[in-house]
TINU-703142 format. One record per residue (C-alpha): x negated, y negated, z negated; residue in one letter. Coordinates in nm, 3 decimals. Example, Ala and Ser with C-alpha at 12.3 -4.5 7.8 and 13.67 -1.06 7.14 Angstrom:
BEGIN
R        xx        yy        zz   residu
R    -1.230     0.450    -0.780        A
R    -1.367     0.106    -0.714        S
# end
This chain:
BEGIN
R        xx        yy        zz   residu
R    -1.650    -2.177     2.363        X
R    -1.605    -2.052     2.705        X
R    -1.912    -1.926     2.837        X
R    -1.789    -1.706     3.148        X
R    -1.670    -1.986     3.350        X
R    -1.660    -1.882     3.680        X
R    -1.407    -1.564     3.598        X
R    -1.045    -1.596     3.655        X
R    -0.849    -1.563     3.339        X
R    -0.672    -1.258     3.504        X
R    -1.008    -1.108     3.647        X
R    -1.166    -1.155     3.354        X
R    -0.895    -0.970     3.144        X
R    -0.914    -0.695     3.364        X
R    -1.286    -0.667     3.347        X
R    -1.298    -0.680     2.995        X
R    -1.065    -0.420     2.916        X
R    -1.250    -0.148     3.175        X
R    -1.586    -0.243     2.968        X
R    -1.419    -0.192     2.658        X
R    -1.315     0.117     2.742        X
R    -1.681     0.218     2.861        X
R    -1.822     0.091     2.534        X
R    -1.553     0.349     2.296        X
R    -1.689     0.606     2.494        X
R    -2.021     0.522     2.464        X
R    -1.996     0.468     2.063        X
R    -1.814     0.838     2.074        X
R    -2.127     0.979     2.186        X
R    -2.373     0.813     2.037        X
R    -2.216     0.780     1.664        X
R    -2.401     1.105     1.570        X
R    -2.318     1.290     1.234        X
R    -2.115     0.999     1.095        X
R    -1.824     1.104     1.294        X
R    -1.887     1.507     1.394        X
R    -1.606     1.490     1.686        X
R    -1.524     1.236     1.927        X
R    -1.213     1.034     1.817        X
R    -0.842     1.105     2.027        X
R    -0.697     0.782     2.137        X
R    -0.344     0.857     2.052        X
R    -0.131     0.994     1.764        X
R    -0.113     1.380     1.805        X
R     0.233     1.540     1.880        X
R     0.442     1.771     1.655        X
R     0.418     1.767     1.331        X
R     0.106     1.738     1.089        X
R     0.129     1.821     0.719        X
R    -0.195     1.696     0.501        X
R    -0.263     1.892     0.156        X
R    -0.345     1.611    -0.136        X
R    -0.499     1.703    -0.427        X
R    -0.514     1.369    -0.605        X
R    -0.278     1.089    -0.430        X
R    -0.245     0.684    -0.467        X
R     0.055     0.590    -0.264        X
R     0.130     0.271    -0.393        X
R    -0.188     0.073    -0.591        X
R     0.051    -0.134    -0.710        X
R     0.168     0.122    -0.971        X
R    -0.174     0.235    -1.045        X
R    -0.006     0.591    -1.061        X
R    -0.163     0.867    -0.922        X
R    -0.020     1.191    -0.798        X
R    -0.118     1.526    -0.789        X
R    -0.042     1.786    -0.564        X
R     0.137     1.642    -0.278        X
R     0.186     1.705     0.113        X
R     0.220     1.412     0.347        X
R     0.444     1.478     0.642        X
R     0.352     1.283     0.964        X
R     0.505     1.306     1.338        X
R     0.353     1.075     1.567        X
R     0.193     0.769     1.379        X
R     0.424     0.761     1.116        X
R     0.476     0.929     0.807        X
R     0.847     1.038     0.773        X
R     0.804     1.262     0.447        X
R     0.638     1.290     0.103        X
R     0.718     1.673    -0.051        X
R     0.559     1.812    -0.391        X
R     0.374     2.067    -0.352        X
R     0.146     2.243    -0.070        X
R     0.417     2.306     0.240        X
R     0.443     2.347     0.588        X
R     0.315     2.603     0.830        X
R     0.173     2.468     1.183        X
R    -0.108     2.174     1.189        X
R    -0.281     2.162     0.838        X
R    -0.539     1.881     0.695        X
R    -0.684     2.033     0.359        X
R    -0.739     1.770     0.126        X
R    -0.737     1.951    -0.183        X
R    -1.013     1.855    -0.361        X
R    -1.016     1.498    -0.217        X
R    -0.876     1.188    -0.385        X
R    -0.633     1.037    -0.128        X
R    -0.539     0.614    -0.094        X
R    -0.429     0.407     0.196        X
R    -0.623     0.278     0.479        X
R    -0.845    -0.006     0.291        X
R    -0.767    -0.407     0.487        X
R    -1.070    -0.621     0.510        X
R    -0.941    -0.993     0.567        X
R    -1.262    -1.131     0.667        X
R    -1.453    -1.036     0.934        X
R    -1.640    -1.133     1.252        X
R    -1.670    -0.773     1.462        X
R    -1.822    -0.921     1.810        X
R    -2.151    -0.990     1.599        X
R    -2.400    -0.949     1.291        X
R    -2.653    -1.200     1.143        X
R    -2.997    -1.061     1.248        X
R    -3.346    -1.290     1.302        X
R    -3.228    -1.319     1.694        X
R    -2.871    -1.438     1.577        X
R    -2.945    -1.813     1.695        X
R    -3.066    -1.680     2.023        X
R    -2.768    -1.423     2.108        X
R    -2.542    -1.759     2.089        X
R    -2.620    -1.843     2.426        X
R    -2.766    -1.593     2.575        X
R    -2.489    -1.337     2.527        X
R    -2.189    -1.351     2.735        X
R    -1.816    -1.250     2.592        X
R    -1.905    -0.907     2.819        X
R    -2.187    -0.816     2.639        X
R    -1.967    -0.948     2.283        X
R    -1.720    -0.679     2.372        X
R    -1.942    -0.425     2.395        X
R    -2.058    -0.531     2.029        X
R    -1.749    -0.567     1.935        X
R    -1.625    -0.223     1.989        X
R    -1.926    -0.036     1.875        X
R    -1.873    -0.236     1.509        X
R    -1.488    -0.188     1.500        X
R    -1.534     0.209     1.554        X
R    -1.825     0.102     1.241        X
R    -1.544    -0.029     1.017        X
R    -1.315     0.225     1.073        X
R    -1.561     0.538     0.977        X
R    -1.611     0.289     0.667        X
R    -1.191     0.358     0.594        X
R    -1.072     0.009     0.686        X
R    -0.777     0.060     0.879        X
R    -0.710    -0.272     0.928        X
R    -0.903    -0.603     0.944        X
R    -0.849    -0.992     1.024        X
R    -1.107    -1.092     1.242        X
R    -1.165    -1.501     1.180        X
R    -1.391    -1.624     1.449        X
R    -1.479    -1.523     1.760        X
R    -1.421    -1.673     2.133        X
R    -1.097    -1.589     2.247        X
R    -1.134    -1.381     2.547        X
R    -1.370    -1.099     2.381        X
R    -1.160    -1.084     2.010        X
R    -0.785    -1.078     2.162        X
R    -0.903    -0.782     2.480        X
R    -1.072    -0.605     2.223        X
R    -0.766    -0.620     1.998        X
R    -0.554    -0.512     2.271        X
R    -0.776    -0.218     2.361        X
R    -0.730    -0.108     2.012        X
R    -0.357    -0.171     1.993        X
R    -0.361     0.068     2.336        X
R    -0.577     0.327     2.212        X
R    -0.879     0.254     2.463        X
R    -1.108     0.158     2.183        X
R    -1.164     0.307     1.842        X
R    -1.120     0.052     1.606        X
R    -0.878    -0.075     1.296        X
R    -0.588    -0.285     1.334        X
R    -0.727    -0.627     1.427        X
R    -0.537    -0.965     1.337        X
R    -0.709    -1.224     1.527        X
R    -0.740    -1.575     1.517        X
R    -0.971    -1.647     1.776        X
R    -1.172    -1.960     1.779        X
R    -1.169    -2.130     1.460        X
R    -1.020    -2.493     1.501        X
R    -1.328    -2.750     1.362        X
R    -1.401    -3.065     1.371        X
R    -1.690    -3.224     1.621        X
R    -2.038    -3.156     1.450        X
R    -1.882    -2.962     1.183        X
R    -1.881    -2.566     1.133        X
R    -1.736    -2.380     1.349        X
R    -1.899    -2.647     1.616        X
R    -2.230    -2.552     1.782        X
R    -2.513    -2.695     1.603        X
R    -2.918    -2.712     1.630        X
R    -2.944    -2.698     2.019        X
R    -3.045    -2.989     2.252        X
R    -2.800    -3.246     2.300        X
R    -2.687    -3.101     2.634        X
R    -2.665    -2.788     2.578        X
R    -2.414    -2.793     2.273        X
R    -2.219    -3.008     2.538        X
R    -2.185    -2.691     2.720        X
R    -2.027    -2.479     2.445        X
R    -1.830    -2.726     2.244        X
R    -1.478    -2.545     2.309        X
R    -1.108    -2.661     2.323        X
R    -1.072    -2.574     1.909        X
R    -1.281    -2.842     1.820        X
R    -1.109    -3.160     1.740        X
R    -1.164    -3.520     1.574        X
R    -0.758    -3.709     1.446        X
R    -0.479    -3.528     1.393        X
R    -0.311    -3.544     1.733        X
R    -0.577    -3.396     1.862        X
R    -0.579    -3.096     1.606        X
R    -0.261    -3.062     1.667        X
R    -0.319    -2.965     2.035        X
R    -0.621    -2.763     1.919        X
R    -0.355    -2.531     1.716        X
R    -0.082    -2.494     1.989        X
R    -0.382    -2.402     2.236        X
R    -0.561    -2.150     1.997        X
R    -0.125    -2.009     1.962        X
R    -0.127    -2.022     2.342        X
R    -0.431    -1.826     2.403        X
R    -0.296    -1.555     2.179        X
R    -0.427    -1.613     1.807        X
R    -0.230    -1.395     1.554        X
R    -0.336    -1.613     1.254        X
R    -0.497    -2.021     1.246        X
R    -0.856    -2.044     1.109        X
R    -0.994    -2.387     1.045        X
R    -1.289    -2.450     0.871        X
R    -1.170    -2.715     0.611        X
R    -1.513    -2.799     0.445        X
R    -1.906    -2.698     0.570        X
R    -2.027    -2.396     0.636        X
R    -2.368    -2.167     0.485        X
R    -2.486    -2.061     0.869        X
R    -2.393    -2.370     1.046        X
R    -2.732    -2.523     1.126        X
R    -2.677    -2.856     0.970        X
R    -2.769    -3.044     0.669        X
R    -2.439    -3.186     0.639        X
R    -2.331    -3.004     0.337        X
R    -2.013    -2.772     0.182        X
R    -1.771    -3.054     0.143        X
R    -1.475    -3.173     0.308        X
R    -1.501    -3.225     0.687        X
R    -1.159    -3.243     0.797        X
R    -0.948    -3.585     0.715        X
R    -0.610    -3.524     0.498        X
R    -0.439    -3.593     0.814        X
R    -0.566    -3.365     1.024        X
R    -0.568    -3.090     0.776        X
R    -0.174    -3.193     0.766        X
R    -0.116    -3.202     1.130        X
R    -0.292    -2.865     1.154        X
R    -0.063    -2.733     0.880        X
R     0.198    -2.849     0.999        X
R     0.170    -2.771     1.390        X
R     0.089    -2.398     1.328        X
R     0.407    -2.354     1.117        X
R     0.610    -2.496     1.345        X
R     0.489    -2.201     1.598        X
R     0.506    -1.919     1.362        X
R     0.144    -1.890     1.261        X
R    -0.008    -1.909     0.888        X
R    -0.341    -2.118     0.834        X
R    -0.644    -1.962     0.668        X
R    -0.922    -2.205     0.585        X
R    -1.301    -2.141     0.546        X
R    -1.336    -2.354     0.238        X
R    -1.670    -2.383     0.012        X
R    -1.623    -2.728    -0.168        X
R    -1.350    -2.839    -0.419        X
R    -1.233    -3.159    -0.218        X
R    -1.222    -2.936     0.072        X
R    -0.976    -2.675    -0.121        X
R    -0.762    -2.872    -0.334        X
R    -0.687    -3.095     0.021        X
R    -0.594    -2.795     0.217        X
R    -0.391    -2.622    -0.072        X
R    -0.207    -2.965    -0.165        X
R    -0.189    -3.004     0.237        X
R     0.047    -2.622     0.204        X
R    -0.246    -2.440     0.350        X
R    -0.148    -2.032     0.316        X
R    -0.512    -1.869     0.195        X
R    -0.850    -1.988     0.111        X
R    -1.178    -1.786     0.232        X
R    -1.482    -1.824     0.009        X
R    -1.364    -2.106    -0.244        X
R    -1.693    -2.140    -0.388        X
R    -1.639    -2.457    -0.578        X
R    -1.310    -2.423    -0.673        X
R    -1.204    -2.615    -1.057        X
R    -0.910    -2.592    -1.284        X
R    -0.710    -2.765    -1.010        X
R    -0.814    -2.540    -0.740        X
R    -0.693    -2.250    -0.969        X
R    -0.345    -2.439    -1.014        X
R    -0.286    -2.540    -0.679        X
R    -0.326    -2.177    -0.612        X
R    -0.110    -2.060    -0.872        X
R     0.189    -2.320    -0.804        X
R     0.167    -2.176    -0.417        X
R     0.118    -1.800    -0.501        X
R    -0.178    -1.862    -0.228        X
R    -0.434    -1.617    -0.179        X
R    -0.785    -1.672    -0.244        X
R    -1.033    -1.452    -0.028        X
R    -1.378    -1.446    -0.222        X
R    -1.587    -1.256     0.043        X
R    -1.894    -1.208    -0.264        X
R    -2.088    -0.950    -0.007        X
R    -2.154    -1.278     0.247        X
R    -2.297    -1.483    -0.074        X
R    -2.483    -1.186    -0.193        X
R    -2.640    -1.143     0.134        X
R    -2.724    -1.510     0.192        X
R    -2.844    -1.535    -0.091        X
R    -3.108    -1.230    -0.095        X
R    -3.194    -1.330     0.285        X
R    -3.275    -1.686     0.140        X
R    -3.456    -1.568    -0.114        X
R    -3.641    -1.307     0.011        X
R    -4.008    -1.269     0.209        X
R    -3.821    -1.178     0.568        X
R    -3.601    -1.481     0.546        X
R    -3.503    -1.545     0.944        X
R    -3.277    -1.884     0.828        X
R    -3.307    -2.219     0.935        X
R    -3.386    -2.485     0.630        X
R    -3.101    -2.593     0.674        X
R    -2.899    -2.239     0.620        X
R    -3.176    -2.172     0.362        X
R    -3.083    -2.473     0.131        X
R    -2.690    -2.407     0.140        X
R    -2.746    -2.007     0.120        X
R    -2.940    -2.095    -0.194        X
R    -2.719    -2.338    -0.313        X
R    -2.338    -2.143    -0.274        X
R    -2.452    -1.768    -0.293        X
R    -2.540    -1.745    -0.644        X
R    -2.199    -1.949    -0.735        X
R    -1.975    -1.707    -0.557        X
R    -1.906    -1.406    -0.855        X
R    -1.844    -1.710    -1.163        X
R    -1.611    -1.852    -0.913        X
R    -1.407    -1.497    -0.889        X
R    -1.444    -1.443    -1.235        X
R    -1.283    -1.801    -1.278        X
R    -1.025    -1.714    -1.082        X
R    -0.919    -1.380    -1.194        X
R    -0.911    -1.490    -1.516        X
R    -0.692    -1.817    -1.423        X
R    -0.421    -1.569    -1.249        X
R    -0.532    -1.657    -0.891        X
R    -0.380    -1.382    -0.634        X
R    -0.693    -1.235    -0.470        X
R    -0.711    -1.079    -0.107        X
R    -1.012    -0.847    -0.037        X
R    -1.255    -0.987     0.233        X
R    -1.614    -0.933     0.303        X
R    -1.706    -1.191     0.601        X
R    -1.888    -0.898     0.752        X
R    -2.094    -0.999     1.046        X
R    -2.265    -1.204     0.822        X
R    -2.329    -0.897     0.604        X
R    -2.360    -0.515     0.803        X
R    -2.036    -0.351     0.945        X
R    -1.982    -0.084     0.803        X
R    -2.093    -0.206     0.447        X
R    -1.731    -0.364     0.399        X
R    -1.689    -0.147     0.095        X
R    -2.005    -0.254    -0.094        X
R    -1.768    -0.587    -0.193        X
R    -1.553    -0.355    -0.393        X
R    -1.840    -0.318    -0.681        X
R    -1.956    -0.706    -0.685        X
R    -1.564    -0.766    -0.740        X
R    -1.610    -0.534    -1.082        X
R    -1.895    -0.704    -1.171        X
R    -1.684    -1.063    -1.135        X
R    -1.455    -0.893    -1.401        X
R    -1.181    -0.682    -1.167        X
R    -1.109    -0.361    -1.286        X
R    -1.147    -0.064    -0.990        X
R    -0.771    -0.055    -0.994        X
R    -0.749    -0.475    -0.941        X
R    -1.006    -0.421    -0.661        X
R    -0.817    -0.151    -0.470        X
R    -0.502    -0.337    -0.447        X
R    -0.688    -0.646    -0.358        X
R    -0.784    -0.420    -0.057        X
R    -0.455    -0.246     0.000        X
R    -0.120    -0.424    -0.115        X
R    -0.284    -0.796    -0.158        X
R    -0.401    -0.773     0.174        X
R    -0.067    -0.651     0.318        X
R     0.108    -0.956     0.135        X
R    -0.136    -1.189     0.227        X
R    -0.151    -1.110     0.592        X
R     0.247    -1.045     0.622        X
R     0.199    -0.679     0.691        X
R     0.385    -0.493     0.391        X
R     0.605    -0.318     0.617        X
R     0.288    -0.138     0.842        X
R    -0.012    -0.135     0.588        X
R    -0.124    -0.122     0.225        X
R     0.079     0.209     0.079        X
R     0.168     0.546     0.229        X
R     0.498     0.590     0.144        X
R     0.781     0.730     0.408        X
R     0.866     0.553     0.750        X
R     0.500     0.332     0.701        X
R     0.216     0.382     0.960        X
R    -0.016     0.686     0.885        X
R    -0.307     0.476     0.791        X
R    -0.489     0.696     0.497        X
R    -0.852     0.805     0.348        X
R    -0.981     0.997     0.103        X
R    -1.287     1.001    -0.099        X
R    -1.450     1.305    -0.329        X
R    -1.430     1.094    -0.648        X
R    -1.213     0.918    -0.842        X
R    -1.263     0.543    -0.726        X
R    -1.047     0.411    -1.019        X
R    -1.349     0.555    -1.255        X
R    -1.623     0.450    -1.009        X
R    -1.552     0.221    -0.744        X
R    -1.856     0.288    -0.546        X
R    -1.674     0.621    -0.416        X
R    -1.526     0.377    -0.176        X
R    -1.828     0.346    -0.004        X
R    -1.856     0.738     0.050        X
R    -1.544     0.748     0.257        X
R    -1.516     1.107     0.385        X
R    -1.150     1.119     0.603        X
R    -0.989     0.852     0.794        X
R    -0.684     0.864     0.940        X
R    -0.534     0.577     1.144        X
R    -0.185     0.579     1.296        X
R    -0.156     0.945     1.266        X
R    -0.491     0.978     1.456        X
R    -0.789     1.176     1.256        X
R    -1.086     0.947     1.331        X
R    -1.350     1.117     1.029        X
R    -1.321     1.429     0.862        X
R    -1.647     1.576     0.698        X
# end
């Protein structure tokens, strides 16, 4: 959807990016005692040496280490020493337990489901999306989450405010975007619910109907800058339309969409709620599944044959489902029915999954639930039968993998980024710890420190 139409591409960029800018300020003084010092935009020079009392490099060992001091220059980390060393720029973290910057491969950061949601769909322009946009990124990051995929938002707004961040204008995690989500006409990911006219208006160039025309729909979404291809393969909870979870793209297209983004470089993520919708896009070589609420035995060994990852986002179906079923519910009957219908599916469906041996990617879908909540997902993953271990490296290595980031996120280990938090606890006894982050540090930058 393009709804600034009478910008220049180039004008528009430029615009953007001086807003953006504006709004990081803005957040930086208004953020109050969540963060107690405004946030430096670039790595800090010399040397910095950070005390760990307690220390998970790598979740994939599960080992933890005691009593270690992290050596960073710049935004990387170039040593790992025993002991308490170095004289010159100290960060005490003693007493803290200390894991890498947490990846969240679900989110939507230029908005948040709220009674007015319907409403800000066409009343808000991509300026004023921005501006929401950076205020929630510089959310998630005070949360720990270093990194995020953001899977659905209009092009202009999600790649300037990735830039910004990339730059250092904005606050924010590392943001993998995919832009407009390719759909097909009337589907999600469409605009649905408005007068005939006006959904005219905002149907964008990522919608498609036959596979040549998907096709073009990927190479434009690739043109305009997408890191990452996000189609929804099946119905959607918030779409407002009674057409169901199922299947919405043809086998064809699904393969044509496949197929084209490969060709350019780019791996395909698909919104997915019902089975027919899956198994098609994983027997069609799709590379991850977000949601999989109906997913069978097949599902789990399509998934297993592929070594694709499944991203269960449980805090969207958990919210749905108590904003369905609760007095203040602000959904359409149509959201209503579906939210009642998937939410309560969503934690069998993980446990089914774990238990089958189905590699699992952390995700929350946040912007349906509240930024900044991200790490509330990590307890309703425990409760689907992950350990607190399982979780974390859902969040931290499983991400990596599954986005194709290993060598810049997901352990802190020598010559990697210096993306790291720490927590008072021990979030491998409790997992809730993770949602009392106390220090972030992103790219060498200290963003929280209480």
């Amino acid at each position: 959807m393009c709804k600034v139409q009478t910008l220049f591409r180039e004008d528009f960029v430029k615009l953007i990016t001086s807003l953006l800018t504006a709004a990081a300020l803005f957040a930086a003084t208004s953020a109050g005692a969540q963060t107690p010092a405004p946030a430096p935009v670039s790595p800090v020079e010399g040397t910095t040496f950070v005390h760990v009392g307690r220390l998970l490099a790598d979740p994939a060992t599960g080992v933890v280490q005691r009593d270690k001091t992290l050596v960073i220059e710049g935004n990387r980390i170039v040593d790992v020493r025993d002991g308490f060393v170095g004289d010159g720029r100290i960060v005490d973290l003693r007493s803290s337990f200390v894991l890498p910057g947490l990846i969240d491969s679900h989110v939507h950061l230029t908005g948040e489901q709220n009674p007015n949601s319907r409403l800000e769909g066409v009343t808000q322009s991509d300026v004023e999306q921005a501006f929401v946009g950076a205020r929630f990124a510089r959310r998630t990051l005070m949360a720990g989450f270093t990194t995020v995929a953001d899977l659905g938002a209009t092009n202009q707004t999600i790649f300037a405010l990735r830039d910004a961040v990339r730059r250092g204008d904005v606050a924010g995690p590392r943001i993998i975007a995919s832009g407009e989500s390719v759909s097909v006409h009337g589907g999600h990911g469409d605009v649905n619910g408005y007068r005939e006219d006006i959904m005219h208006l905002f149907t964008g160039e990522s919608i498609c109907s036959g596979a040549d025309d998907c096709m073009r729909a990927v190479r434009l979404q690739v043109r305009s800058g997408a890191d990452i291809i996000k189609i929804t393969a099946t119905g959607g909870v918030l779409s407002n339309t009674a057409a169901g979870l199922g299947q919405q793209f043809s086998d064809e297209e699904l393969a044509a969409i496949i197929g084209a983004a490969h060709r350019m470089g780019r791996q395909v993520t698909a919104h997915a709620h019902g089975v027919d919708g899956i198994n098609a896009f994983l027997r069609a070589g799709g590379d991850s599944i977000e949601h999989g609420t109906y997913l069978d035995d097949e599902s789990i060994r399509l998934f297993r044959r592929e070594g694709t990852y499944l991203v269960p986002t449980l805090l969207a179906g958990d919210f749905v489902g108590r904003i369905a079923s609760g007095p203040n519910n602000f959904f359409t009957p149509a959201q209503t029915a579906k939210a009642l219908e998937a939410g309560p599916k969503m934690l069998d469906m993980v446990r089914r999954a774990h238990a089958g041996g189905v590699r699992i990617a952390f995700g929350t879908d946040s912007g349906v639930s509240a930024h900044g909540d991200n790490a509330q997902e990590f307890a309703l993953l425990v409760r689907a039968g992950m350990t607190p271990l399982e979780t974390i490296q859902a969040a931290t290595v499983n991400a990596a993998a599954h986005l194709r980031i290993s060598q810049d996120a997901g352990r802190i280990a020598t010559g990697m980024p210096a993306d790291l938090i720490a927590v008072g606890g021990d979030p491998l006894t409790d997992v809730t710890e993770l949602e009392r982050v106390r220090f972030v540090m992103r790219g060498g930058v200290v963003y929280r420190a209480e």
